[in-house]
C-alpha positions, -999 to 999 in steps of 0.1 A, spaced: 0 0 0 24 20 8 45 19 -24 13 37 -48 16 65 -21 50 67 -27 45 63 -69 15 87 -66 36 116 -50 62 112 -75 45 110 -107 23 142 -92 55 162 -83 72 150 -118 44 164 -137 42 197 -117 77 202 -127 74 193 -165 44 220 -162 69 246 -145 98 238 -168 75 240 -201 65 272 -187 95 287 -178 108 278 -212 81 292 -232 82 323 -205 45 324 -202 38 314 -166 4 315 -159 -11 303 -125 -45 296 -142 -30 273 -171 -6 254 -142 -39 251 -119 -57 235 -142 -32 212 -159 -23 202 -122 -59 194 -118 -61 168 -146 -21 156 -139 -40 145 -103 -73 131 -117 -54 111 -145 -29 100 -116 -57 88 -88 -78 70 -114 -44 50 -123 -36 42 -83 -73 40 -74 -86 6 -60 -122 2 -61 -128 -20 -36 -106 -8 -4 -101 34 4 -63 38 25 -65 71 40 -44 88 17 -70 84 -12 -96 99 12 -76 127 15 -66 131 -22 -104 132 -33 -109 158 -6 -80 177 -24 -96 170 -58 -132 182 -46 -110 214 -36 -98 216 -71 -131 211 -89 -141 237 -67 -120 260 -73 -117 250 -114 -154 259 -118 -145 292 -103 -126 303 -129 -146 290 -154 -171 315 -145 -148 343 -140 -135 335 -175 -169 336 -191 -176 366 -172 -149 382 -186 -163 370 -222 -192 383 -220 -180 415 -201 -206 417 -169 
């Protein structure tokens, strides 16, 4: 059990730093773009780790951080179709 926590936190931290190097390269950082390619980086990670059957406590947690994430994605959905449609 302990060995997918172990693979899960490095494949997330690996893919937050091919997100920072790509955007440090192309000098466009944008927290938006990183948020939300964070986001899918961690759903497409936990649905690879995820057992169906048995919950460890770290995958509570993780979905409690994903549920954050959603949260927070919609958010700026809005704000960016706010912006579109200039109210």
């Amino acid at each position: 059990m302990m060995k997918k926590k172990i693979i899960s936190a490095t494949m997330i931290t690996a893919w937050t730093c091919i997100i920072l190097i790509i955007m440090l390269f192309s000098r466009h950082i944008n927290l938006e773009i990183f948020f939300v390619l964070w986001l899918i980086g961690l759903l497409f990670i936990t649905e690879l780790i995820d057992t169906r059957n048995v919950k460890s406590k770290y995958m509570i947690y993780k979905n409690r951080i994903i549920a954050a994430g959603i949260i927070i994605f919609v958010y700026l959905i809005i704000q960016k179709i706010m912006e579109i449609i200039e109210i």
